[in-house]
C-alpha positions in Angstrom: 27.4 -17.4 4.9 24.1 -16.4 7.4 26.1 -12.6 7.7 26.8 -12.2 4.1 23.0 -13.0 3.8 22.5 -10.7 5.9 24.4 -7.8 5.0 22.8 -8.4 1.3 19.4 -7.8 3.4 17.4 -4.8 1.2 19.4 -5.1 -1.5 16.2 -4.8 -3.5 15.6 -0.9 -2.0 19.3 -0.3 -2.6 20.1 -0.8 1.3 23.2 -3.5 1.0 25.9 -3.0 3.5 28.6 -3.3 1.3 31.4 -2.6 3.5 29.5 -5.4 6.0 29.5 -7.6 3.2 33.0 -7.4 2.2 34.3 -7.3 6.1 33.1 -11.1 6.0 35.2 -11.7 3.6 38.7 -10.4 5.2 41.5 -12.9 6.3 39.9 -16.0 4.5 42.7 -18.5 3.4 42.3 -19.8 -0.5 40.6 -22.9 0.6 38.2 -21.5 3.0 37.3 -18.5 0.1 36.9 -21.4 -2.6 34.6 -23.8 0.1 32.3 -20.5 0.9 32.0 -19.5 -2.9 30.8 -23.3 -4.1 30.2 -25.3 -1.1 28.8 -23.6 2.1 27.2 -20.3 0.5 24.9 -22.4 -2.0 23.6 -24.8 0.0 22.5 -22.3 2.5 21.2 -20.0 -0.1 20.6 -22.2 -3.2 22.4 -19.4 -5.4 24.8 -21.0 -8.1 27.4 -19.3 -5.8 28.7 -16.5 -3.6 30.4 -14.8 -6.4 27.0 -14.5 -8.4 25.5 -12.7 -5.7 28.5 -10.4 -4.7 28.0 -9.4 -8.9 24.6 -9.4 -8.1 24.8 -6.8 -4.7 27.9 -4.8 -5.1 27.7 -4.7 -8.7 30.1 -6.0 -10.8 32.1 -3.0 -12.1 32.1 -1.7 -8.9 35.5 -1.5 -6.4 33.8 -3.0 -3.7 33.1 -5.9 -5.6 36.6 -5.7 -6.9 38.1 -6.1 -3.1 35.6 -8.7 -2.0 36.2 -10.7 -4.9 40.0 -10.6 -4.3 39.1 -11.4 -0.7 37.0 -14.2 -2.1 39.8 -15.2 -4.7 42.2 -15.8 -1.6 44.3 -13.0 -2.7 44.1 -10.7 0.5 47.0 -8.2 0.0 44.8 -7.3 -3.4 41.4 -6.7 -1.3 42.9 -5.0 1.1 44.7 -2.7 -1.5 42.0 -2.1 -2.9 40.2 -1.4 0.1 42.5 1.1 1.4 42.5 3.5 -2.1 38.7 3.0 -1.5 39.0 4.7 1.8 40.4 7.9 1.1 38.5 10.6 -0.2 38.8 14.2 -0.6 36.8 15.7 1.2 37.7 13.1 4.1 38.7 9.3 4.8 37.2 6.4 6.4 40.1 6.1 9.5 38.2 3.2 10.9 37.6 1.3 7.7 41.4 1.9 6.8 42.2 0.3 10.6 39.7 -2.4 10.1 41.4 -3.2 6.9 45.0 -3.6 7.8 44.3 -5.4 11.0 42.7 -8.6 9.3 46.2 -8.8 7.3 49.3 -11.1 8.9 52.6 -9.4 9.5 54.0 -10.5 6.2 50.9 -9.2 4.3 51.3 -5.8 6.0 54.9 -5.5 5.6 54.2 -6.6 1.8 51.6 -3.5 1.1 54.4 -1.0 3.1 56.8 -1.8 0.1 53.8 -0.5 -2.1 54.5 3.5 -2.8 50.8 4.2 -3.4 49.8 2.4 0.0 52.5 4.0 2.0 52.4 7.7 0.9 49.3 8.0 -1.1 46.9 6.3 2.3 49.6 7.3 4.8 49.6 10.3 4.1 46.0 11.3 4.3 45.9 10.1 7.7 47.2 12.3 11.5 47.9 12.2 14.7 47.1 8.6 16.6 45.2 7.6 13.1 49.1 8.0 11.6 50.6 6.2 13.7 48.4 3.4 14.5 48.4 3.0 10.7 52.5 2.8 10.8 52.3 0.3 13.5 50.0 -2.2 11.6 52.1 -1.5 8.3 54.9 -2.8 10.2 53.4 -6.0 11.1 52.9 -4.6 15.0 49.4 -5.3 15.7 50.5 -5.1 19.5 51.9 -1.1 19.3 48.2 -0.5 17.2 46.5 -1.5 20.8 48.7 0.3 22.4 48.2 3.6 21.2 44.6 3.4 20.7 44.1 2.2 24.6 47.0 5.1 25.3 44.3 7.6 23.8 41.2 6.3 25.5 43.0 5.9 28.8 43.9 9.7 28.3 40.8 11.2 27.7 39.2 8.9 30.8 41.8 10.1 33.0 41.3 14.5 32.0 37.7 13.2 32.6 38.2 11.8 36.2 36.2 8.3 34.8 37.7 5.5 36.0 35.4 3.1 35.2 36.3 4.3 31.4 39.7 3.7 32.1 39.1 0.2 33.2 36.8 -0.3 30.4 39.6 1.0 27.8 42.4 -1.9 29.1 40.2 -4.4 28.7 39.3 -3.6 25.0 42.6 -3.6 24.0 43.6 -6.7 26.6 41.0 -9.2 25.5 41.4 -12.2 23.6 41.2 -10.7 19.8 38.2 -10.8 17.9 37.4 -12.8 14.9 37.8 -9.4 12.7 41.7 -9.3 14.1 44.5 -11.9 12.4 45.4 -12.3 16.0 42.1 -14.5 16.0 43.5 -17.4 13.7 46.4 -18.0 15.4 44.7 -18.5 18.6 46.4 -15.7 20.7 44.6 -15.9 24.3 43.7 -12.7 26.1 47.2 -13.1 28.1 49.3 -13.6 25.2 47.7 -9.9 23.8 47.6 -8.3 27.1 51.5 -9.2 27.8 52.1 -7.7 24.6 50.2 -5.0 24.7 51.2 -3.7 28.0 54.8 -4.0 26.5 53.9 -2.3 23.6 52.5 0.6 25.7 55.6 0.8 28.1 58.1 1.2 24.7 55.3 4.0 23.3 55.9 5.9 26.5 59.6 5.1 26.9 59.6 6.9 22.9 57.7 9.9 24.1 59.8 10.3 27.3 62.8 10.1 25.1 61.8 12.5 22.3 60.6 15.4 25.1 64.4 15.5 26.4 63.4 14.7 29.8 64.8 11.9 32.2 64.0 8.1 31.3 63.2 6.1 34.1 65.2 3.0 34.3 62.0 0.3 34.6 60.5 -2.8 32.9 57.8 -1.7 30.4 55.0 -3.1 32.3 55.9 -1.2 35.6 56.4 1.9 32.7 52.7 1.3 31.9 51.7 1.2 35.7 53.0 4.1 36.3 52.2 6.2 33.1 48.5 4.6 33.5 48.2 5.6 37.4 50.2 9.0 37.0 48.9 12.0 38.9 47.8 14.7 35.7 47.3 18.4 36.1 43.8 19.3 34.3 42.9 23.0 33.1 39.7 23.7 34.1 39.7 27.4 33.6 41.7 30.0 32.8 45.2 29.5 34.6 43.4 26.9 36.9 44.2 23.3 37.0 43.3 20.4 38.9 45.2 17.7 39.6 43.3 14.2 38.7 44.1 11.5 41.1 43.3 7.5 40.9 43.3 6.2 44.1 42.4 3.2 46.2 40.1 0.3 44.2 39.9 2.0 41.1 43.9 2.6 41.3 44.3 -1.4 42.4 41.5 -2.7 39.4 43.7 -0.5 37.0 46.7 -2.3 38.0 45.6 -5.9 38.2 44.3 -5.7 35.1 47.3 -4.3 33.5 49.6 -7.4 35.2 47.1 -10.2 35.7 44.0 -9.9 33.3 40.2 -8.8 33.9 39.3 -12.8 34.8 42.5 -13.1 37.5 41.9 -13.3 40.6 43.0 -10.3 41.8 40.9 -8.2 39.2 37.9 -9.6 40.8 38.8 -8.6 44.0 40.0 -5.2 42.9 36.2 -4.9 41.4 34.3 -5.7 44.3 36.5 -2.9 46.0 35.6 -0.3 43.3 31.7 -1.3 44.3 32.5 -0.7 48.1 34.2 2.5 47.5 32.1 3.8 44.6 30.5 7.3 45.4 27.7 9.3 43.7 26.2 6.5 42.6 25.2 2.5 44.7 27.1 -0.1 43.6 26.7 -1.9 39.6 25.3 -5.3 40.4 26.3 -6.1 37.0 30.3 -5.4 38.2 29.4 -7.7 41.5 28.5 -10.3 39.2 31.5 -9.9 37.1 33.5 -10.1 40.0 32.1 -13.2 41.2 30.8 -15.2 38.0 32.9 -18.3 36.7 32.3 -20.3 34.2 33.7 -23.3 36.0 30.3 -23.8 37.9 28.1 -24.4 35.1 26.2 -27.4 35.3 27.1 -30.6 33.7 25.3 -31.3 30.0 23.3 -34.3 30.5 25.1 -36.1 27.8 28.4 -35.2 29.5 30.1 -38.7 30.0 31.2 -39.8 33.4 35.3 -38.8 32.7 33.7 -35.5 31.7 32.1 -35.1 34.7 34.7 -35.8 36.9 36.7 -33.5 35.2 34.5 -30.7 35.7 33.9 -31.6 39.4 37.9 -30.8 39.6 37.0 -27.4 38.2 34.8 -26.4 40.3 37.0 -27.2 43.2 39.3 -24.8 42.0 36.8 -22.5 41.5 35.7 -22.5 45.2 39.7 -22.2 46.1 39.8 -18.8 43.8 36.8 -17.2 44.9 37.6 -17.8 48.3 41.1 -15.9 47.5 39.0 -13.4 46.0 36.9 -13.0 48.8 40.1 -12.8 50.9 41.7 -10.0 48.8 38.7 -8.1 48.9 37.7 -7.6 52.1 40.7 -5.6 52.5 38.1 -2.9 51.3 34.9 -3.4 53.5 34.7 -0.9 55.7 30.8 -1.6 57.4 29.6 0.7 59.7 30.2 0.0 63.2 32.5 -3.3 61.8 36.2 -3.7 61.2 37.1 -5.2 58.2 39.3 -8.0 58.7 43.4 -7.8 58.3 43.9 -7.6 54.6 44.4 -10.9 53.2 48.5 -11.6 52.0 48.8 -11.2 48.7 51.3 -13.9 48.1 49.9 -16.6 50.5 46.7 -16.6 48.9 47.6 -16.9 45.5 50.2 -19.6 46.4 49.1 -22.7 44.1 48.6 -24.5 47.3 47.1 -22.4 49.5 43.9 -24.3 51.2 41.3 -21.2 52.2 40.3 -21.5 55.8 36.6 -21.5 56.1 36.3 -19.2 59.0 38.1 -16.8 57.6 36.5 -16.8 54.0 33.0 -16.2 55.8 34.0 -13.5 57.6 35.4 -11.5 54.8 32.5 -12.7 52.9 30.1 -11.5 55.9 31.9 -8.1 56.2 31.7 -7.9 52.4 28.2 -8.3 52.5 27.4 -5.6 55.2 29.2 -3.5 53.6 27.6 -3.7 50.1 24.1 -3.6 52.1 24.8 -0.3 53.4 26.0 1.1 50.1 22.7 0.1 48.5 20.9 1.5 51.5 17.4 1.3 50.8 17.5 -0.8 47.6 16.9 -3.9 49.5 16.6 -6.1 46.1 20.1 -4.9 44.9 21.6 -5.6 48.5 19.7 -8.8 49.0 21.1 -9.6 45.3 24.8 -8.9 46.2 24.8 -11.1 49.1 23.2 -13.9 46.6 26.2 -13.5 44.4 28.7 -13.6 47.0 27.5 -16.7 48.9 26.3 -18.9 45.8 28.8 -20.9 43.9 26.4 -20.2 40.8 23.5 -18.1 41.1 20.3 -20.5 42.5 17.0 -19.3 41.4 16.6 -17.3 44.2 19.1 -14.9 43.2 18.2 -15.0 39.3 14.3 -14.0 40.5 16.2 -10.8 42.3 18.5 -10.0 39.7 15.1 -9.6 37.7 13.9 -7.8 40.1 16.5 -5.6 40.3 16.5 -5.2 36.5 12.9 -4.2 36.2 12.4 -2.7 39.7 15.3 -0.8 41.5 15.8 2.0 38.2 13.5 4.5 36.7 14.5 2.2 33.9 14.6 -1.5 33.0 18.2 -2.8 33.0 18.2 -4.8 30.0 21.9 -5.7 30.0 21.9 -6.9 33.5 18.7 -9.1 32.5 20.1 -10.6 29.5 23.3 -10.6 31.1 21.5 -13.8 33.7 19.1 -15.0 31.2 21.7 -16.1 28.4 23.7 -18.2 30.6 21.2 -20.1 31.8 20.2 -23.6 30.8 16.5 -24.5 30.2 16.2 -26.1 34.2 17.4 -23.1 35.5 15.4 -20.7 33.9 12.9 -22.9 34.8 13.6 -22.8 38.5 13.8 -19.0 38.1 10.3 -18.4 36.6 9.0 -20.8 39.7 11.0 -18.4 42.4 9.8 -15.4 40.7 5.9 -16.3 41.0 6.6 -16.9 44.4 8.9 -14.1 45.5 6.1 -11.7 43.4 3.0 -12.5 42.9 3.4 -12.3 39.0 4.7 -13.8 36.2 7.8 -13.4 34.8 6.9 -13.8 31.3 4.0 -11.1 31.8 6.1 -8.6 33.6 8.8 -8.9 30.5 6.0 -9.3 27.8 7.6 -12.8 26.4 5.4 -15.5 24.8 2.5 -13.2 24.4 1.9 -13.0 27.8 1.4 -9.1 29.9 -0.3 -5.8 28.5 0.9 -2.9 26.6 3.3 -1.6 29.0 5.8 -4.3 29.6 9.7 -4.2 30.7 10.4 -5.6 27.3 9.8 -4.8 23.6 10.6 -4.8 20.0 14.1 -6.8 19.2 14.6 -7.0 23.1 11.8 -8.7 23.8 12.4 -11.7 20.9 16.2 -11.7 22.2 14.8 -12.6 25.7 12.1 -15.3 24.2 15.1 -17.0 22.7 17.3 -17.0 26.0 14.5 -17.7 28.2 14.6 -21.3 26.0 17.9 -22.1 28.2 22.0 -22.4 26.4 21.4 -25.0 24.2 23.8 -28.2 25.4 22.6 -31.3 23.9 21.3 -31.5 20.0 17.9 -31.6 21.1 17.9 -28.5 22.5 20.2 -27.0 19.7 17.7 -28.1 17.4 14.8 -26.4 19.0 16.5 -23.0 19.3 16.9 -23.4 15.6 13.8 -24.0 14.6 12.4 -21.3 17.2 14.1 -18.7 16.1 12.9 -18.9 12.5 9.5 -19.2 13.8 9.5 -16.1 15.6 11.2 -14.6 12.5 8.0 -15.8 10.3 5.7 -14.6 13.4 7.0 -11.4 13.2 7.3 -10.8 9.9 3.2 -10.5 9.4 1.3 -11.3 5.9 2.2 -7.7 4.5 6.1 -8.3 5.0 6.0 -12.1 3.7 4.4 -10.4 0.7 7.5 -8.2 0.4 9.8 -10.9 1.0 8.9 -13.5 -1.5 11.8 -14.5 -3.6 14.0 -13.0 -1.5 17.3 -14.2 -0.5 16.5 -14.2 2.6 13.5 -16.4 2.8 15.9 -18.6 0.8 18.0 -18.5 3.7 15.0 -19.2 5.9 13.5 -21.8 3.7 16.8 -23.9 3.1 17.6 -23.6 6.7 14.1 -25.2 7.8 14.5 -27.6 5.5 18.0 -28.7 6.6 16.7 -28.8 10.2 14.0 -31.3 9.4 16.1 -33.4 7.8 18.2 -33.7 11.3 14.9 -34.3 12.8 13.9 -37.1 10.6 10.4 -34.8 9.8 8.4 -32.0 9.9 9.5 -29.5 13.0 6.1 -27.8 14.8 6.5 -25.6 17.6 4.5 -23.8 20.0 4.7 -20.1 20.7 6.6 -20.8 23.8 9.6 -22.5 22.3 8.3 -26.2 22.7 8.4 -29.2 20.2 5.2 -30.4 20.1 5.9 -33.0 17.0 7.0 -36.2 16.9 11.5 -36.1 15.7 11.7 -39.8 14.6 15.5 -39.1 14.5 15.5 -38.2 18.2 12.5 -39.2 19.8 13.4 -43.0 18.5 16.5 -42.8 20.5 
């Protein structure tokens, strides 16, 4: 209900994302579309419904109104159809609405619109090359060959490019867990499930093309006919009657592979990753790959309410967590190469991934320590980002120490601030570690934290942090929310930085809105699960009495 709201946002200067609007509405089952329309939309909005206001914003004789309200109706072959006439024009077509559309539909909704004539020919046949076929493939009910081709194409282009960080970016698009825009979402397909049948999918796409040039068919499972074709050596023009051959090789060849066969969170991907850091050239290593490598879940800290069987439970977790990052560890040191040091004797493959392997300590801290050297002489001078690597490799979870210098390497080691790796720390954290980080930052610098990022009103003019970044980081710097305390008070910060920053002139504007609706009727919902009135300071702090949780 919150997105609609906010794709409505502006409707009143004729600014209403309608396509936004109606993408919220895809894939909703009849119950779900009748308890949005007259249960959960109103009472966030106080309109009589969420039909009202779709007349209202898309305009009732309109055809996106039309789709949304079939959407909203239950009726999603109808949307969709409607849709998809919508999104070819003459003078072009909307290819990614068209994709966006089909893949929201099940296999029996898809096949359903293929029997239509005007659906197959008249869309169809508007549409070329990888567009065409992706379209077939979804028509068909074969979300799976849709990935496929479209990773197929990106892989391509990354490979004529000699980028094979793209490449590795491109496998993991299409080999993720689906998102909640994809059917795949409701039926709870894992990121394995899609990956195995993806990298099927992609083998039998290649097996076709092989086939259809004449030329010899290798015998091979699909996957290993995705290794190869993904790893190939290509010949690239690069001037008249000159070509190149493009290579991928060592880490980036291994990191391609694993994540092709075991997935970007296995164990072997994370190894492969550190490798691509050693090895990378041109440029020093990505702290923000180092921490992918090495960052798991598994060792976040307990929720206070957490009961003691929950606890236990997690403790188990993170004891498998130490047993797979010391395999990781192992794996990768296969590809430190210090100066003056020799790496250790590559770690076997199959030994350390047996389920009961037991790491031997020794061993772990010397690939760990050869690791380490090695990263420290890639980042040469840029003590912070090699001082920072070895935090990440030694720490089951980062400790403050090494959050204070992955803000320091954010804000300090580019020409620019690195706001992903920032928010990349900040919005895992709970409130005690951030906490513990702005403490280790005073002392490591000097200066505060807040003031150096311009949170909480605190620093000058020129501070790493602005605009919509800047009130991003002054809600994560509140700490992941894991007790209904805390959820409440991110709640009730966030709209209060929202009425902060709107000013007197734009709370003029917005009066009546549906959006200070939205704002209004949210407020008043969270008092009621406080038991009263909600007041808060600028820094994110409760400073009123919550009978319903203060009592307690």
């Amino acid at each position: 209900a919150v997105n609609i709201t906010q794709k409505f946002a502006g409707g009143f200067a004729g600014t209403v994302d309608e396509e936004g609007v109606i993408a919220q509405l895809r894939g909703l089952t009849k119950l779900k579309a009748i308890a949005l329309d007259t249960v959960v939309y109103p009472r966030r909005t106080r309109s009589a419904s969420l039909d009202s206001d779709l007349r209202k914003y898309l305009g009732a004789g309109s055809t996106d109104y039309a789709a949304a309200s079939a959407y909203l109706s239950g009726n999603p072959r109808e949307g969709a159809r409607i849709e998809l006439q919508d999104s070819v024009g003459f003078f072009n077509d909307d290819e990614a609405r068209i994709e966006a559309t089909l893949r929201a539909l099940s296999p029996d909704d898809l096949k359903s619109l293929a029997a239509d004539p005007a659906i197959r020919d008249d869309v169809g046949d508007a549409l070329g090359g990888t567009d065409k076929e992706v379209f077939d493939a979804l028509l068909a009910g074969d979300h799976a060959k849709a990935d496929a081709l479209r990773m197929r194409d990106k892989i391509d282009e990354a490979r004529v490019d000699g980028n094979a960080d793209a490449v590795h970016q491109a496998i993991e698009e299409y080999t993720a867990a689906p998102g909640e825009d994809d059917w795949r979402s409701t039926q709870e397909m894992t990121a394995d499930q899609r990956r195995e049948a993806v990298v099927k999918a992609l083998g039998g796409v290649i097996r076709e093309e092989q086939a259809k040039h004449g030329g010899p068919v290798p015998e091979m499972s699909d996957q290993d006919r995705a290794i190869a074709y993904v790893t190939r050596d290509i010949e690239v023009c690069v001037g008249e009657g000159e070509t190149v051959t493009r290579s991928i090789t060592g880490a980036n060849k291994d990191l391609a592979v694993a994540l092709l066969q075991h997935g970007e969170n296995s164990v072997e991907a994370r190894a492969a990753r550190l490798g691509v850091e050693m090895q990378r050239t041109g440029d020093p290593p990505s702290a923000k790959n180092i921490d992918r490598a090495v960052f798991d879940d598994r060792f976040t800290p307990d929720s206070p309410d957490a009961t003691p069987e929950q606890r236990a439970a997690n403790e188990e977790a993170r004891k498998e967590a130490r047993k797979d990052k010391a395999r990781m560890l192992l794996l990768a040191a296969q590809y430190a190469h210090p100066e003056g040091q020799a790496a250790p004797p590559a770690a076997d493959h199959k030994t350390v991934m047996d389920p009961a392997f037991q790491p031997d300590s020794k061993q772990v801290d010397a690939a760990r320590s050869s690791l380490i050297a090695g990263l420290r002489g890639r980042f040469g001078s840029d003590t912070l980002g090699a001082d920072l690597a070895e935090g990440l490799l030694t720490d089951d979870r980062p400790s403050p120490k090494t959050a204070s210098l992955a803000m320091q390497h954010a804000m300090y080691s580019h020409l620019g601030t690195d706001e992903e790796l920032l928010f990349r720390f900040t919005e895992r954290m709970t409130s005690d570690e951030i906490a513990d980080m702005r403490a280790q930052f005073k002392q490591d610098t000097g200066d505060s934290l807040d003031a150096e990022l311009g949170t909480f009103g605190e620093g000058g003019t020129f501070t790493e942090l602005s605009g919509d970044d800047r009130l991003r980081m002054e809600r994560a710097l509140l700490g992941v929310a894991r007790t209904d305390a805390e959820k409440l008070r991110n709640a009730a910060f966030a709209i209060e930085q929202q009425r902060r920053e709107t000013g007197s002139f734009g709370k003029f504007l917005a009066q009546g809105t549906l959006a200070e609706r939205v704002m209004d009727n949210t407020s008043a919902q969270l008092e009621a699960l406080a038991g009263g009135p909600i007041a808060i300071s600028r820094r994110g702090e409760i400073v009123s009495k919550l009978p319903n949780f203060d009592d307690k």
